[in-house]
C-alpha positions as CSV (number, residue, x, y, z in Angstrom):
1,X,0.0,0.0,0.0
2,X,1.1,3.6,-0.3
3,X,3.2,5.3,1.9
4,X,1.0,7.7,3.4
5,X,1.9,11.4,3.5
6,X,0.8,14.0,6.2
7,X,0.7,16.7,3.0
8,X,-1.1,14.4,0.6
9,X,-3.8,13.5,3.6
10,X,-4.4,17.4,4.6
11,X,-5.8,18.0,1.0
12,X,-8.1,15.2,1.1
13,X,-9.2,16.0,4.6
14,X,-10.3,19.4,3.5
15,X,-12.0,18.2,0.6
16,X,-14.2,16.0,3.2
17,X,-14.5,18.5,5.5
18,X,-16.3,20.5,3.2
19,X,-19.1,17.5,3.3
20,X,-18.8,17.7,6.7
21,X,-22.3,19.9,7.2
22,X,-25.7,19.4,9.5
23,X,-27.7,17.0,7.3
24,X,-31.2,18.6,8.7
25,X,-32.9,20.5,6.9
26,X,-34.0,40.9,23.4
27,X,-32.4,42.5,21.5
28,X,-30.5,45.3,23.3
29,X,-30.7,48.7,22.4
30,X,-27.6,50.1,21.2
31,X,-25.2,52.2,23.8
32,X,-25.5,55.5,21.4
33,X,-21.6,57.1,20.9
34,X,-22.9,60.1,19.7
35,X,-25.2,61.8,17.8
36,X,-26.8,58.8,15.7
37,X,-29.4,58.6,13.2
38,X,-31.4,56.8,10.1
39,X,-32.4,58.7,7.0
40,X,-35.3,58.5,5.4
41,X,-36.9,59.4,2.2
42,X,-39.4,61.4,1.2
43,X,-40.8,62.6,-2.3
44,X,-39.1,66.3,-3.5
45,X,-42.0,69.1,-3.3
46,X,-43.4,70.0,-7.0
47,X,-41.3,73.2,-6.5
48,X,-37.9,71.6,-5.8
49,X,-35.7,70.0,-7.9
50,X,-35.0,66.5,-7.3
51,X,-31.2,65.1,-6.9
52,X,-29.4,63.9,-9.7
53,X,-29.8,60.3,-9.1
54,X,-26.9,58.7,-7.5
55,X,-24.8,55.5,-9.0
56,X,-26.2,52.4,-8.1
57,X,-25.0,50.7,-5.0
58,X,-21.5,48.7,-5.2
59,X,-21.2,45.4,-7.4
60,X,-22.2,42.2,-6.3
61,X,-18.4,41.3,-6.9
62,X,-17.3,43.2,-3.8
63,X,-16.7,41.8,-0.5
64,X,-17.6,42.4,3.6
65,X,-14.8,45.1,4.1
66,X,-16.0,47.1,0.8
67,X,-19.8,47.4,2.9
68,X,-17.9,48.2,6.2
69,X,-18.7,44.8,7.8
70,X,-15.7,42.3,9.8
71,X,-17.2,38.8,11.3
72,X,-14.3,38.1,13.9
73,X,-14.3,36.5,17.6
74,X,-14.0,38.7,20.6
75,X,-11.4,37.4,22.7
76,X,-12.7,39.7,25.5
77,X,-16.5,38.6,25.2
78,X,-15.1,34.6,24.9
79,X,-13.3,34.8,28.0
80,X,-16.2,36.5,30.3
81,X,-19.0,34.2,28.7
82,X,-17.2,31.3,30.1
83,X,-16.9,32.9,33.5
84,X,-20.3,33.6,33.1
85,X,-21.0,30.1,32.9
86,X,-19.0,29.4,35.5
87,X,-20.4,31.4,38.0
88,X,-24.0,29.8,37.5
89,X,-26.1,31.7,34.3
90,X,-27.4,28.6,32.1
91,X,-30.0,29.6,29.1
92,X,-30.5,26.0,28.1
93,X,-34.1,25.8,27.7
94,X,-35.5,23.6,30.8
95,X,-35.7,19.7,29.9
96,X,-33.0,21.1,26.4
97,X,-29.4,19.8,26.6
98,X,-26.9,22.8,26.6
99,X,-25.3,23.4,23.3
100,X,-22.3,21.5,22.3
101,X,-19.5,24.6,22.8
102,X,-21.3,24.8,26.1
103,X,-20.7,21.2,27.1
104,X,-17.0,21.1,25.9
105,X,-16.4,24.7,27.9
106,X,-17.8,22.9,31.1
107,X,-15.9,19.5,30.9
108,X,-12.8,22.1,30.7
109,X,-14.1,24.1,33.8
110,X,-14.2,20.8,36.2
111,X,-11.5,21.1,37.7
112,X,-12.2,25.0,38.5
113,X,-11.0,25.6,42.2
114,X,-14.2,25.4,44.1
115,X,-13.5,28.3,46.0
116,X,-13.3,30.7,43.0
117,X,-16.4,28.9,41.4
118,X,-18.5,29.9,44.6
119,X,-17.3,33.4,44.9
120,X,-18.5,34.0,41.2
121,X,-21.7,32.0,42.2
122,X,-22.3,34.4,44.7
123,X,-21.9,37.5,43.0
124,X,-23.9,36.6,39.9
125,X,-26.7,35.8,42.6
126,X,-26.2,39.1,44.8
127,X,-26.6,40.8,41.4
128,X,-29.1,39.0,39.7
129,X,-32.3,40.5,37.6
130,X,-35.4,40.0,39.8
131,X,-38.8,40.1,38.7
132,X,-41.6,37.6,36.4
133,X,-40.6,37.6,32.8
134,X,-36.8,38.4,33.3
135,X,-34.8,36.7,30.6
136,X,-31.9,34.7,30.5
137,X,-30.5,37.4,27.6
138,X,-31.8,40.2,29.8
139,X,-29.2,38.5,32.9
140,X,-26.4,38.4,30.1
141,X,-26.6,41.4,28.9
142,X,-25.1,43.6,31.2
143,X,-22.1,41.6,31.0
144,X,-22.0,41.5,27.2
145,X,-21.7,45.2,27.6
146,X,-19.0,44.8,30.5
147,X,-17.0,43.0,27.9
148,X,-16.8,45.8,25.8
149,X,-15.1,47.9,28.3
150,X,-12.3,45.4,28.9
151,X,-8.5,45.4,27.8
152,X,-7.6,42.8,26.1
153,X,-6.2,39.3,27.8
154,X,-4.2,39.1,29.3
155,X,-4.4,42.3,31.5
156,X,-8.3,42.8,30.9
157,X,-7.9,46.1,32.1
158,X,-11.4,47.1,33.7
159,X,-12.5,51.2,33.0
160,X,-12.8,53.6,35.7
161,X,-15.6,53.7,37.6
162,X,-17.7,56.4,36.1
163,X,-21.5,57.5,35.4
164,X,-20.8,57.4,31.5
165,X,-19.9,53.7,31.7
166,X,-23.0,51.9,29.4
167,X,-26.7,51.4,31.5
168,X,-26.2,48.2,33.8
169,X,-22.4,47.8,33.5
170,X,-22.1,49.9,36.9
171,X,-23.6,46.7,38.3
172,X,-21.3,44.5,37.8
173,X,-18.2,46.1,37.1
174,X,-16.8,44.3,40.5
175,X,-17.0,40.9,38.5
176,X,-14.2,42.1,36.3
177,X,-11.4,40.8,39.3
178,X,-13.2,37.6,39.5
179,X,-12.9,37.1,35.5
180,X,-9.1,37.9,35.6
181,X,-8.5,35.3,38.6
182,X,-10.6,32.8,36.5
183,X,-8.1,33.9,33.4
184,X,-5.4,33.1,35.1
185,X,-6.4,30.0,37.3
186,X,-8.8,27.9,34.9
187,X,-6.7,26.9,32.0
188,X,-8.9,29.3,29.7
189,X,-5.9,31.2,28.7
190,X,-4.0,27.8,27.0
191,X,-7.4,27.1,25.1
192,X,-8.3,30.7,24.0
193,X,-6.9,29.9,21.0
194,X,-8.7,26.9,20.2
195,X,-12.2,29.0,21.3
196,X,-11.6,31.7,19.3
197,X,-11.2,28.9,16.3
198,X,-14.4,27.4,17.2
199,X,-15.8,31.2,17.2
200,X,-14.4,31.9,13.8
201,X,-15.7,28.8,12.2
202,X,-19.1,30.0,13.5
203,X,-18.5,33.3,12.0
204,X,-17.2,31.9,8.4
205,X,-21.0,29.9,8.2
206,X,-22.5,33.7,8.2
207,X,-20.7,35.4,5.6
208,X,-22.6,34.6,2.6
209,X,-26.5,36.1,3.9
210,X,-24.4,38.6,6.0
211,X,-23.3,40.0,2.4
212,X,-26.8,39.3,1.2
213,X,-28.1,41.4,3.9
214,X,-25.7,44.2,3.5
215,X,-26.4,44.2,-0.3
216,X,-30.1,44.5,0.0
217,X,-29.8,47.5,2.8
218,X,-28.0,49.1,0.4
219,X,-30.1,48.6,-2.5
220,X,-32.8,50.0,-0.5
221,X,-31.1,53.0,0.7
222,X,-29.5,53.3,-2.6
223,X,-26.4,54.5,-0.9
224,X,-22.8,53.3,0.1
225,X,-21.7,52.8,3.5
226,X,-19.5,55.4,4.8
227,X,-16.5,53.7,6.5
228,X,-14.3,56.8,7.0
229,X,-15.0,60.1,9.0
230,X,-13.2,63.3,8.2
231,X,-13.2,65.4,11.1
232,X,-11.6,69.0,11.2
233,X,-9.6,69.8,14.3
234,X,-8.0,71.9,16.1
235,X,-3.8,71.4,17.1
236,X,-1.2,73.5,17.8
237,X,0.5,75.3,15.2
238,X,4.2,74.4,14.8
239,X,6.2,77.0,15.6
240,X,9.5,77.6,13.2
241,X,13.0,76.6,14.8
242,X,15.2,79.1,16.7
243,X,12.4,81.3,16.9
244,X,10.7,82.4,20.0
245,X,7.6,79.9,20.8
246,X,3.9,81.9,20.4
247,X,0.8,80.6,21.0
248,X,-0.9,79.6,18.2
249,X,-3.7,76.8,17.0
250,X,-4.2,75.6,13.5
251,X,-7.0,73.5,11.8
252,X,-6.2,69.7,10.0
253,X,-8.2,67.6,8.8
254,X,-8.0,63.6,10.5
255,X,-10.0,60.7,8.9
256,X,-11.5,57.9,11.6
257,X,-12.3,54.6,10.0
258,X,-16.3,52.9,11.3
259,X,-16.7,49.7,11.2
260,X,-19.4,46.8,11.6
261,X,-18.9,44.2,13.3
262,X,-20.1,40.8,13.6
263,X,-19.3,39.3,16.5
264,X,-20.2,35.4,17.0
265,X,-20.8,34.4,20.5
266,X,-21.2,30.3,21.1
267,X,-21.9,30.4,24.6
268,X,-25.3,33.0,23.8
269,X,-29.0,32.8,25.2
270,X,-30.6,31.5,21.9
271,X,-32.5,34.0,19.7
272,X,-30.4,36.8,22.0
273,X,-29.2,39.7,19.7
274,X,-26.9,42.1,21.5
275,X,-25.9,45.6,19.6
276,X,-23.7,48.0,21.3
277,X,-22.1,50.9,19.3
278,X,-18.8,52.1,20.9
279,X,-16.9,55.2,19.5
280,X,-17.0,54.4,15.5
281,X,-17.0,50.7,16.4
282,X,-20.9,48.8,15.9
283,X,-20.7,45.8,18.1
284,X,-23.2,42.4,16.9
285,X,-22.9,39.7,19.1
286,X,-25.1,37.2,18.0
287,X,-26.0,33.6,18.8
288,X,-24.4,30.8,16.1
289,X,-26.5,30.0,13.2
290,X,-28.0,33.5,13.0
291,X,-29.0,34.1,9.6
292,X,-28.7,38.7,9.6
293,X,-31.1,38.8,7.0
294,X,-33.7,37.7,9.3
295,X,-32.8,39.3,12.8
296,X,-32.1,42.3,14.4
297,X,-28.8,42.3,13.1
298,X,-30.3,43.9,9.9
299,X,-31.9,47.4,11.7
300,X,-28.0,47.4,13.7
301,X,-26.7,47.7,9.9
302,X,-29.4,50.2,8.7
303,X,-28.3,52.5,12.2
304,X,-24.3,51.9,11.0
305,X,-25.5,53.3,7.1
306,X,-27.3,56.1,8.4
307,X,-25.9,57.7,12.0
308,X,-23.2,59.7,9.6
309,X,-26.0,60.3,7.2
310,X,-28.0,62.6,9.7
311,X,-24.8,63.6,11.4
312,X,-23.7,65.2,8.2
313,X,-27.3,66.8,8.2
314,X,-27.2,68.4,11.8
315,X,-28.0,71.8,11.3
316,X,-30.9,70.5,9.6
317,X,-32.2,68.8,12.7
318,X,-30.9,71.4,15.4
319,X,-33.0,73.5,13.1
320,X,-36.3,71.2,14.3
321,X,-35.3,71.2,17.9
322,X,-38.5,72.7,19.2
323,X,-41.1,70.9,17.6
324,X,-39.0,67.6,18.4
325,X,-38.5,68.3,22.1
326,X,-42.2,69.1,21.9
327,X,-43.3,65.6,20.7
328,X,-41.0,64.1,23.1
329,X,-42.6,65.8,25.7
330,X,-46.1,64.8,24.8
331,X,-45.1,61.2,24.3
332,X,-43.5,61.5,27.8
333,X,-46.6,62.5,29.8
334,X,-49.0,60.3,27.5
335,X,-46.6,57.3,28.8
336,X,-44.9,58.5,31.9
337,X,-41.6,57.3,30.7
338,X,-38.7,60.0,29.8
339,X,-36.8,59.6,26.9
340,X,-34.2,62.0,27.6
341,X,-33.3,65.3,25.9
342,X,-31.6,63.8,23.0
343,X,-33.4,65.2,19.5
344,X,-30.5,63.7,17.1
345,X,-30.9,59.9,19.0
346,X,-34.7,60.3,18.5
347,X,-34.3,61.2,14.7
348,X,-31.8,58.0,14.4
349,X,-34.5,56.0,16.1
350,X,-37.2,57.2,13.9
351,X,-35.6,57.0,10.7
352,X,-33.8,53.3,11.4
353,X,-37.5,52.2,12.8
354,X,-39.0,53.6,9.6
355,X,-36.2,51.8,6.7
356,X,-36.2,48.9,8.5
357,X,-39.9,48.2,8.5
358,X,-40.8,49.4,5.3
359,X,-37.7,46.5,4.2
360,X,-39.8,44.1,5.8
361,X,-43.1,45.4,3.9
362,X,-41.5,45.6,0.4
363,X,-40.3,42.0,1.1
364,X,-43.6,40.8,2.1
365,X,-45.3,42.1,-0.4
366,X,-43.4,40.5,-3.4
367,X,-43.6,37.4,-1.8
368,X,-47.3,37.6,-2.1
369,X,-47.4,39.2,-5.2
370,X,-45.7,35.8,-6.4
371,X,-47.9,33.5,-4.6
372,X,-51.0,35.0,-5.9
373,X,-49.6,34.9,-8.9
374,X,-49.2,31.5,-9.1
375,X,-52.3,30.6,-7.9
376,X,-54.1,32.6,-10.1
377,X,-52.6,30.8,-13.4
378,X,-53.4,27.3,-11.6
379,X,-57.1,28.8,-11.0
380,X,-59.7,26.3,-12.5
381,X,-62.4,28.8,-13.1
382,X,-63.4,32.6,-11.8
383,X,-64.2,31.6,-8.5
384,X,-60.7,30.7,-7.9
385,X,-59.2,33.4,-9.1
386,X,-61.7,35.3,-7.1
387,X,-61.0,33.8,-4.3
388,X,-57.5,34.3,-4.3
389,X,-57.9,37.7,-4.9
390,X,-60.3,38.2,-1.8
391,X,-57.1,36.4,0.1
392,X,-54.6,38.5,-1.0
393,X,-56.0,41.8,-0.4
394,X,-57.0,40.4,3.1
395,X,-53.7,39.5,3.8
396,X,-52.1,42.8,2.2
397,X,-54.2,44.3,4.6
398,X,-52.6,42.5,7.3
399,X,-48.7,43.4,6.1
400,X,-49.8,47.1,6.0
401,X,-51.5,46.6,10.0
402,X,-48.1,44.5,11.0
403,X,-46.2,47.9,9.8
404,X,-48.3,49.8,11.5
405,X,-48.3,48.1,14.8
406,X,-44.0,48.1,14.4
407,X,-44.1,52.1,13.7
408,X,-46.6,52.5,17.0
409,X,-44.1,50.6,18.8
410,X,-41.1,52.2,17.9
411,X,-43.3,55.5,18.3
412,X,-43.6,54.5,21.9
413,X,-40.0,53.9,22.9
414,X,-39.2,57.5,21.2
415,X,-39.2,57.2,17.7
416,X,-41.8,60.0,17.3
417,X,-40.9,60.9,13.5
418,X,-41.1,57.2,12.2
419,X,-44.6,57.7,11.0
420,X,-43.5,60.6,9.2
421,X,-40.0,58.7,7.8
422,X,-42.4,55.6,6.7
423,X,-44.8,57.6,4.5
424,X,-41.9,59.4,2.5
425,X,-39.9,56.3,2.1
426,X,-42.7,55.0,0.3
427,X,-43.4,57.2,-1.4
428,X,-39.6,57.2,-3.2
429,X,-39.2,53.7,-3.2
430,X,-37.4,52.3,-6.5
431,X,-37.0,56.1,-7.4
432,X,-32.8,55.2,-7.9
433,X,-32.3,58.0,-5.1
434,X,-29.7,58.2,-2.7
435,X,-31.5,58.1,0.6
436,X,-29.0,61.2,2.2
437,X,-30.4,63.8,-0.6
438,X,-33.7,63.6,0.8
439,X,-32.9,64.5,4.9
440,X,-33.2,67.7,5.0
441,X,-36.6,68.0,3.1
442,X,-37.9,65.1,5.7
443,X,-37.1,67.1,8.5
444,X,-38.3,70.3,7.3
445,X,-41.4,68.7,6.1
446,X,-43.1,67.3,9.4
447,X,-45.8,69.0,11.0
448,X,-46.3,69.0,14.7
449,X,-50.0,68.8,15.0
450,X,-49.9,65.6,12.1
451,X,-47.4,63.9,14.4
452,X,-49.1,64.4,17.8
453,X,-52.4,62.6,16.3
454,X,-50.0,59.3,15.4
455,X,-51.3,57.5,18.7
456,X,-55.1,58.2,18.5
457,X,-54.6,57.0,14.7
458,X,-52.8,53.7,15.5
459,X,-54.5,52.7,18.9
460,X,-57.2,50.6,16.8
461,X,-54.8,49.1,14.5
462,X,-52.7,48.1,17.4
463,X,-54.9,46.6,18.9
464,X,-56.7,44.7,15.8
465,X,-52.7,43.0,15.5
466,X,-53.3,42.4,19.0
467,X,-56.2,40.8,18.7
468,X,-55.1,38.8,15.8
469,X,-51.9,37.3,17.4
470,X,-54.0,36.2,20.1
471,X,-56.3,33.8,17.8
472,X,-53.4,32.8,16.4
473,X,-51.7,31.5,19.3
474,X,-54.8,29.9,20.4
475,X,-55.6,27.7,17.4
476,X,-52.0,27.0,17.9
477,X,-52.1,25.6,21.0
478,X,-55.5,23.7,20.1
479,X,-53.2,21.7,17.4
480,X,-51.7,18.3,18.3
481,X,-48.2,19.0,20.2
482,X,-46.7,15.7,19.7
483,X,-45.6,14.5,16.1
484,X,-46.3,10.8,14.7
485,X,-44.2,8.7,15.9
486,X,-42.3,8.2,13.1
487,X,-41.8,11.9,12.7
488,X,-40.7,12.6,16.4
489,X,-38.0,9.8,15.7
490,X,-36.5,11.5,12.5
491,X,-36.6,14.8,14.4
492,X,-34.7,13.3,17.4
493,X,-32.1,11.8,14.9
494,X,-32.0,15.0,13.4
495,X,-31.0,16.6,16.3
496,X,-28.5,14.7,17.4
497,X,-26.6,14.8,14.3
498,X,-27.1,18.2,13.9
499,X,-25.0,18.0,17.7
500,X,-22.6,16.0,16.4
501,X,-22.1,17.5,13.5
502,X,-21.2,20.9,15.7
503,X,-18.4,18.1,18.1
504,X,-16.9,17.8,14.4
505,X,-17.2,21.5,13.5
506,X,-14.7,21.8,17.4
507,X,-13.1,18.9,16.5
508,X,-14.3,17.0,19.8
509,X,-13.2,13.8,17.9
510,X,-14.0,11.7,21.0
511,X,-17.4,13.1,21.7
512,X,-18.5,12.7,18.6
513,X,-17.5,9.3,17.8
514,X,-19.2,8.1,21.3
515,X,-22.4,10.2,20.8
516,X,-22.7,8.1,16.9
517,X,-21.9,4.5,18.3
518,X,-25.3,5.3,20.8
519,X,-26.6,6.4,17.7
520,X,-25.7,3.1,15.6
521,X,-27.8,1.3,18.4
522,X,-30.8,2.9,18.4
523,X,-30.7,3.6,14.1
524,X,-29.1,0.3,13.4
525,X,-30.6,0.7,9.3
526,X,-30.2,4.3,8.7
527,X,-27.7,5.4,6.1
528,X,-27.3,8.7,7.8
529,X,-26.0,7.7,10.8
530,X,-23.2,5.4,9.6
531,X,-22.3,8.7,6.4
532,X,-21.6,10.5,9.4
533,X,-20.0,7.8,11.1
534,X,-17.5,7.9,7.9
535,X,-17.2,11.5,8.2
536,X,-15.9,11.6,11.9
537,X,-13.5,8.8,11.2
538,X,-12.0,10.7,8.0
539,X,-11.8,14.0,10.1
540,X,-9.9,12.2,13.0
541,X,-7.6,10.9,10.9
542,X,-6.3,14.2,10.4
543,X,-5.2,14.3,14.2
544,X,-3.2,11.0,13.9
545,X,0.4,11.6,13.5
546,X,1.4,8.1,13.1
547,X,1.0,6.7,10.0
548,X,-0.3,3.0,10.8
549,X,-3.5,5.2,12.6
550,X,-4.3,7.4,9.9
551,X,-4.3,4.5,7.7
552,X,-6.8,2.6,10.3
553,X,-9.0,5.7,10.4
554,X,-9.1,5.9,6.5
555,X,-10.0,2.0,6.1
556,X,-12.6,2.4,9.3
557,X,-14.2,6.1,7.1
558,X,-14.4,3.6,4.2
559,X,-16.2,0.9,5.7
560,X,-18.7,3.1,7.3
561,X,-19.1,5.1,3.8
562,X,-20.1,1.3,2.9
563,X,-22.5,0.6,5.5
564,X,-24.2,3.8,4.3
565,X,-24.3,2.9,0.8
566,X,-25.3,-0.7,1.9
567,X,-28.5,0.0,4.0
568,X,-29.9,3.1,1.2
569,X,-33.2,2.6,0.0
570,X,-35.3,4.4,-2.7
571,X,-36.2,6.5,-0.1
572,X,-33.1,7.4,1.4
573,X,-31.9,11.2,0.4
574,X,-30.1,11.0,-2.8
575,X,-27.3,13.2,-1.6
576,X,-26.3,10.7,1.0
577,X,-25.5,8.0,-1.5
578,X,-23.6,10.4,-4.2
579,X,-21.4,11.7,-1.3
580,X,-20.9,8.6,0.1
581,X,-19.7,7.3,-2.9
582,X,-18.0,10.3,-3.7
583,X,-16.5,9.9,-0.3
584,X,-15.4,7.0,-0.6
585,X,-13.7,7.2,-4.1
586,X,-11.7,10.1,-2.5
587,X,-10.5,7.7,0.5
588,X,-9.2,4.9,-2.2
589,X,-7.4,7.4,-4.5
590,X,-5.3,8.4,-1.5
591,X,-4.9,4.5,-0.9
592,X,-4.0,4.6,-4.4
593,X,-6.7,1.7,-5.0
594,X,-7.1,3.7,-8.5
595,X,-9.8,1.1,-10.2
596,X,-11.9,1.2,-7.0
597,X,-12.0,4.7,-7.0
598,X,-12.7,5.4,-10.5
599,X,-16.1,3.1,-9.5
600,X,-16.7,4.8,-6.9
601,X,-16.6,8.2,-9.1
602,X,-18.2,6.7,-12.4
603,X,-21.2,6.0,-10.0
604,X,-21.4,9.6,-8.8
605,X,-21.2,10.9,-12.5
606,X,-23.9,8.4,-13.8
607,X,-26.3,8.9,-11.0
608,X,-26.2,12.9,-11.1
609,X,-27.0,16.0,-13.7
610,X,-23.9,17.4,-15.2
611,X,-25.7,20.5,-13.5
612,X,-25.0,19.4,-10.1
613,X,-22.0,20.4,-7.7
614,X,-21.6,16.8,-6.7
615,X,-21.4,15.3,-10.1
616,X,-19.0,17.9,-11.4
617,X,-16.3,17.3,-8.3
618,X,-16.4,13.7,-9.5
619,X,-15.3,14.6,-12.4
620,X,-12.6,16.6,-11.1
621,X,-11.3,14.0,-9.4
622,X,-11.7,11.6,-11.7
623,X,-9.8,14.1,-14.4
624,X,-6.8,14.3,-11.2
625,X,-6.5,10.3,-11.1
626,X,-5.9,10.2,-14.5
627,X,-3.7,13.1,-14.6
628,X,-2.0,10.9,-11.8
């Protein structure tokens, strides 16, 4: 057999790596750093010109750091999350099993020194969030904002104690010493590395809809992202040699860069989306396998397009003041909750509130659009199409109430303009405008008396949404809760190998490989189980200096690629066979079995479309064997 080569084996292990994937199918509000804001749209008056219309937004070609955006790790946020855990918070659903980063960071922690485990125990309990309805995010999220003011490690230098720390940090800034004697004492400081691996593989999975996202922001807005400030100021004026120094001051211009970033945090509540904007810096932290074009990481990345937008526009605004601090102050005594002085941060709120749901409406809309569409070419007669018809518009109606009920609410936490913003972004939707030309006309434009009468107008469409959530969550919970029996078995294997496919992602060889032979028991005929058996054995191999052992793995990958291909039926997913096969032909080339292989490929190539991305890597490696 062929000598085999650590160089030779990396390759292949990356090309099955790449098979290696999940075979199942509170937010925070943002610490402002200055004067923020969203800008909206609005239709030029009859007797003002409109803008020339600006280029379209950048090429599809371009990349994250061309829309401002970095995915990376925060070492900071990694090493307080695990003291976090340690010191008792746990938002693993009750009767759920905590996610598998969670699992490995705890069998790390065991051998914590007790003492230091029950001095963070304690704190986190002196300082924990009382009250019904507190969430586990809502415990974290004061910390997630203490990580932000943080050195980094080693030193984890904690800020001063002041007033302008971020709301809640204040709290539990006297955590900060425990978190450096759990650096120091817990081993987490040798395994940072491998964390922040495990963090940046997260982070790789949301690159492509995090560019999606960014592109279709953009689109909207037609804009581009500023990602450089110039800023004018004020230095002292050098002062010539051998002459007498004077005071004097001159003016220079200094550029900060702003950047977005997406920060993936494995050890999150689930579903909990925390935005913090420090300096020029917009924080995301955001739980793994968040898709951005579906959360609130979308309205962070509307607030990042448009705060220099409306800063640029500021005279514009101070020029509103009054009426502003007027509609504040109404909203105030209607609610009895103070929103603070702030007219730029509730002009950032109102326009952010206002892009981002109107997003959300053009985006429903086309979706129905294309479903009514469709059903009114299948339509057997006029009473079909009629009846589609009736549905649509009943459930346009409901978009446009869903829109409105989002507006009241952001309304209600201080957005008083978003009203105002919405109607004007409608009304230049698609008009190949950049967003920025049409600020100062918005802000002129508002009246105060239209804008006080926003809550009397909504309060019956609030409460119609209201009304119809409720029903819906009722006939929900009339519905049967537990699936057939069949189904509730394909959803717990699901599960699990969704869990090890994550102890593959972390390379927790062992886990994984013990969490499929339980597996193998209680699935003794399904092909999925013994694919992914293959897979971990492949992957392991990788860790296996010693030749004799990475051969052993390789044969064991193969034989469980077999098993796969052996227990298939019609029904089994198609996929599973091709990259079994595919698999396996990979494994034998390496062994330099060549005829085996080229089976193994020829079945991949005759079983597939030319069109497919399986069929045409079989023939890529089928073209490199007989290259060889």
């Amino acid at each position: 057999m062929k000598k085999l080569l650590l160089a030779p084996l990396a390759a292949l292990l990356c090309t099955l790596a790449a098979d290696a994937r999940p075979q199942t199918a509170p937010r925070q509000t943002p610490s402002q750093p200055k004067q923020a804001g969203a800008p909206a749209q609005k239709p030029a008056p009859a007797a003002r010109q409109q803008p020339p219309p600006r280029p379209a937004p950048p090429p599809a070609s371009l990349g994250l750091t061309d829309f401002g955006i970095e995915i990376a790790p925060d070492p900071r946020l990694i090493v307080l999350m695990a003291a976090l855990d340690a010191a008792g918070w746990d938002p693993t659903p009750a009767g759920g099993r905590p996610s598998v980063f969670r699992e490995l960071v705890r069998k790390d922690q065991a051998g914590l020194d007790p003492s230091l485990r029950r001095r963070m125990q304690d704190f986190y309990a002196r300082n924990v969030l009382k009250g019904a309805g507190v969430t586990a995010a809502e415990q974290a999220a004061r910390y997630v904002s203490l990580a932000y003011t943080l050195g980094p490690p080693p030193a984890l230098e904690a800020p001063a104690r002041s007033e302008d720390l971020p709301g809640g940090v204040l709290d539990v800034l006297d955590f900060v010493p425990l978190v450096r004697e759990f650096y120091s004492q817990s081993g987490v400081e040798a395994r940072l590395a491998g964390y922040v691996g495990m963090h940046r593989a997260a982070g790789d999975k949301m690159r492509a809809p995090t560019l999606d996202m960014a592109r279709a922001v953009l689109a909207y807005l037609n804009t581009r992202p500023e990602t450089f400030i110039s800023e004018r100021v004020t230095v002292p004026a050098a002062q010539p040699p051998g002459k007498r120094r004077e005071e004097g001051r001159r003016v220079v211009l200094r550029e900060r860069e702003r950047r977005f970033r997406l920060v993936p945090d494995l050890l999150a509540a689930p579903g909990a989306i925390n935005f913090r904007a420090v300096g020029d810096d917009y924080y995301v932290i955001v739980p793994p396998d968040t898709d951005p074009r579906l959360s609130e990481t979308r309205r962070a990345y509307v607030q990042f397009i448009i705060d220099p937008l409306v800063a640029r526009h500021s005279r514009d605004v101070a020029a509103r003041r009054p009426e502003i601090k007027q509609l504040l102050d109404a909203e105030q005594a209607r609610k009895g909750r103070a929103f603070g002085p702030d007219i730029f941060l509730a002009v950032a709120r109102s326009l952010v509130a206002a892009a981002d749901t109107r997003m959300d409406v053009q985006g429903r809309l086309r979706a129905l659009q294309l479903e009514t569409s469709r059903r009114l070419q299948a339509a057997a007669d006029q009473a079909a199409k009629d009846a589609a018809l009736k549905e649509s518009k009943e459930r346009q109606a409901a978009i446009e109430d869903a829109a409105t009920a989002e507006l009241a609410d952001a309304y209600e936490r201080g957005a008083v303009l978003s009203f105002h913003f919405a109607e004007h972004l409608r009304g230049v939707e698609g008009g190949g405008f950049d967003v920025a030309n049409f600020i100062p006309d918005m802000l002129n434009g508002f009246q105060l008396e239209r804008e006080l009468k926003r809550p009397a107008e909504y309060a019956a469409v609030v409460d119609r949404v209201r009304e119809s959530r409720r029903r819906t969550l009722e006939a929900r919970a009339k519905e049967p809760g537990e699936p057939a029996p069949a189904d509730s078995r394909r959803a717990a294997l699901a599960r699990s190998l969704s869990d090890v496919n994550d102890l593959l992602r972390v390379r927790n060889y062992e886990e994984a490989e013990s969490r499929l032979a339980a597996l193998k028991g209680e699935y003794r005929d399904e092909p999925l189980v013994y694919f992914t058996m293959g897979q971990a054995a492949s992957l392991s191999a990788q860790e296996a200096l010693d030749e004799v052992l990475q051969a052993a793995r390789l044969n064991a990958a193969l034989g469980h690629f077999r098993q796969a291909l052996l227990f298939a039926t019609p029904e089994t997913d198609r996929s599973v066979v091709l990259r079994a096969h595919l698999s396996s032909g990979r494994i034998l080339a390496h062994l330099d079995r060549r005829e085996e292989a080229l089976r193994e490929f020829d079945a991949v190539i005759s079983a597939s479309q030319p069109s497919d991305r399986l069929h045409q890597e079989a023939l890529a490696e089928k073209k490199k064997l007989g290259a060889q």
